[in-house]
C-alpha positions as CSV (number, residue, x, y, z in Angstrom):
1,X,62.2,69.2,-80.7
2,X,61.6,68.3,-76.7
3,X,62.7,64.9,-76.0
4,X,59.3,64.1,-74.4
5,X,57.4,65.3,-78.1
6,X,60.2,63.2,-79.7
7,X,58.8,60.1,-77.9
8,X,55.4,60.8,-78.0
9,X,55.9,60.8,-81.9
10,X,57.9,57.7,-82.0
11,X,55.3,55.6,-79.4
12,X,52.4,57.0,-81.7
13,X,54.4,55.7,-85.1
14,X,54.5,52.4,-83.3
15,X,50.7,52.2,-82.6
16,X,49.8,53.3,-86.4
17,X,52.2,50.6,-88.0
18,X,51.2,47.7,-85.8
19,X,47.0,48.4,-86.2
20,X,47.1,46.7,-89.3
21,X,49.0,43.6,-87.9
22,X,46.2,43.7,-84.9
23,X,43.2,43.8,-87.1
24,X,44.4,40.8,-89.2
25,X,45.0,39.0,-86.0
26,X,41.4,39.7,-84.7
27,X,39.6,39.0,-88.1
28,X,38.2,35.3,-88.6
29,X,39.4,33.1,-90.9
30,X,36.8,32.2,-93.5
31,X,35.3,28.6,-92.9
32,X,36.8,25.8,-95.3
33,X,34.1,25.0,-97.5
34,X,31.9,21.4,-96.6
35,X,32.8,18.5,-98.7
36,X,29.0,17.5,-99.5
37,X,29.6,14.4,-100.4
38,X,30.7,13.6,-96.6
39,X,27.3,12.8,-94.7
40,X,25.8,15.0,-91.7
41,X,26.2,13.6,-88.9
42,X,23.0,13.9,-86.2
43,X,24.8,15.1,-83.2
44,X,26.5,17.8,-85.5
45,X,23.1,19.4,-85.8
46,X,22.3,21.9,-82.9
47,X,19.6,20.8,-80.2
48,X,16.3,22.8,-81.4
49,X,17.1,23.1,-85.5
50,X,14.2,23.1,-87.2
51,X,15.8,22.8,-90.2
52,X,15.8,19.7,-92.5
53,X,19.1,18.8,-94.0
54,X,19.1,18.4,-97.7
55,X,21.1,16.6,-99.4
56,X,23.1,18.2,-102.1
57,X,20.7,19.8,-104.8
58,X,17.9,19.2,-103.0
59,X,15.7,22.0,-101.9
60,X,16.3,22.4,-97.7
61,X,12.6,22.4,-95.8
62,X,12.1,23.9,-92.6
63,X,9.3,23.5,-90.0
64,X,6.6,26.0,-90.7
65,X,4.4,24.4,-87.8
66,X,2.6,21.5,-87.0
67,X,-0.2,20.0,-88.5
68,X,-3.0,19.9,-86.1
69,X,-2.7,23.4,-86.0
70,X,-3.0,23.8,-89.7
71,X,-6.1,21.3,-89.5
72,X,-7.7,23.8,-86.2
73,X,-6.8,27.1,-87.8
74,X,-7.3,26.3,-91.7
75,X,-3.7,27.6,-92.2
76,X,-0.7,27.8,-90.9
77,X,1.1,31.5,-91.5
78,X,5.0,32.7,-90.4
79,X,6.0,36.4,-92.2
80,X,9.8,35.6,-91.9
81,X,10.6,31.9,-92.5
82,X,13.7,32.4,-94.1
83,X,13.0,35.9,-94.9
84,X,9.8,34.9,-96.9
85,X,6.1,35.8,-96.0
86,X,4.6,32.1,-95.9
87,X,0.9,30.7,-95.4
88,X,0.0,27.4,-96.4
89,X,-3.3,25.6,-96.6
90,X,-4.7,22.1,-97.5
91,X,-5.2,20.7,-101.1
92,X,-8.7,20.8,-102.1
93,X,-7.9,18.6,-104.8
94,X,-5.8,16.4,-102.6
95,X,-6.6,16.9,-98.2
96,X,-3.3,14.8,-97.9
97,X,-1.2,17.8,-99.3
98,X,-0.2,21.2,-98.5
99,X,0.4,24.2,-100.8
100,X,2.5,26.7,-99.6
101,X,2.5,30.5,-101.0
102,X,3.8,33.6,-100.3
103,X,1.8,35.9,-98.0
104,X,2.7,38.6,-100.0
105,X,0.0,40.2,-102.5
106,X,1.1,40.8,-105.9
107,X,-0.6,43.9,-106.2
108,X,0.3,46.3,-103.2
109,X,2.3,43.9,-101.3
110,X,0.0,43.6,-98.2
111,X,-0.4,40.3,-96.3
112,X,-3.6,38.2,-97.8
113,X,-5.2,36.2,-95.3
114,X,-6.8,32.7,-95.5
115,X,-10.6,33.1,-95.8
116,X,-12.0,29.9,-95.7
117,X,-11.9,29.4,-99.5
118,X,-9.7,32.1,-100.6
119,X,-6.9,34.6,-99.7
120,X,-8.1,37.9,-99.2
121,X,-5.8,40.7,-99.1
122,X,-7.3,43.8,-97.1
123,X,-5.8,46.4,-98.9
124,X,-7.5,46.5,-102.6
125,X,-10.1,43.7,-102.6
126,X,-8.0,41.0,-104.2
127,X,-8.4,37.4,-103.9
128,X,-6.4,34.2,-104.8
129,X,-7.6,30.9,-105.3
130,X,-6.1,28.2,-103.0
131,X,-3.2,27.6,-105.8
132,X,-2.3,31.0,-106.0
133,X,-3.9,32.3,-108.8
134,X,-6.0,35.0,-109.3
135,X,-9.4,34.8,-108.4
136,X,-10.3,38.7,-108.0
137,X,-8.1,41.7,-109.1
138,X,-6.8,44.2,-109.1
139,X,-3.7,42.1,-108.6
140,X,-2.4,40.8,-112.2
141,X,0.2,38.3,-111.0
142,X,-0.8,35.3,-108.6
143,X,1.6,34.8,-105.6
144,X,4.3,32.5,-105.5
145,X,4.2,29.5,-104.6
146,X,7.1,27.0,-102.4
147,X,7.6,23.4,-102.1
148,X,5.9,21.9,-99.1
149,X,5.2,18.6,-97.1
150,X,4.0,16.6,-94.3
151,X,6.4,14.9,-92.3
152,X,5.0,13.2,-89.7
153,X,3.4,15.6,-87.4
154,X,4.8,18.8,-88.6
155,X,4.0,20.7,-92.2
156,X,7.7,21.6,-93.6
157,X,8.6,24.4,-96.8
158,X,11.0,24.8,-98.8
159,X,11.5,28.6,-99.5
160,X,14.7,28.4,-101.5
């Protein structure tokens, strides 16, 4: 063996036994969990978090928008809060709440949309009374329904 391959060897054996030792340097350590009985403070939440801190065993409610566009519109829709398909209306029983449900139809899983009275989905024909449950088939299930709330000017969910 050439003194040059010799080396060439020797530099790559270096390189193969000190990866491991680089990658554990360059890998995060994983976050100490959050005592949750020590409070959150304001400034530790980020300028422009829509998010509502809950505290411990509470559900967490986000912004899903604000209320004088749910009262101009009829409904106020978002297909990812939180990874969840969500459109929520007024109370007929009660104007001063909101019920939030999944977008989602039980049936086909296409988006229903708020028709005034209903929620339509375009696909099969099926409709959903403004609780969620079924008005019209062919759907069999009625669509979930989330905690939600008026705060002020702004209708929050809780999808969790």
């Amino acid at each position: 063996m050439k003194r040059r391959e010799f080396m060439t060897w020797v530099g790559l054996g270096a390189i193969a036994t000190s990866l491991p030792i680089a990658l554990a340097a360059c890998t995060p350590e994983p976050a100490a969990p959050e005592d949750p009985s020590e409070p959150i403070e304001p400034s530790a939440v980020a300028d422009g978090d829509t998010t509502a801190q809950a505290a411990p065993g509470e559900a967490e409610f986000v912004e899903l928008g604000p209320v004088a566009e749910l009262d101009q519109q009829g409904y106020l829709a978002n297909e990812s809060l939180q990874g969840e398909q969500v459109i929520a209306v007024r109370d007929p029983a009660n104007p001063d709440a909101v019920i939030a449900l999944s977008s989602k139809c039980t049936h086909a899983g296409c988006t229903v949309a708020w028709e005034g009275e209903v929620f339509a989905c375009p696909c099969h024909g099926s409709q959903f009374n403004p609780d969620g449950t079924v008005a019209n088939g062919p759907a069999g299930e009625p669509l979930p329904s989330y905690q939600a709330k008026v705060e002020g000017n702004t209708v929050l969910v809780s999808v969790g």
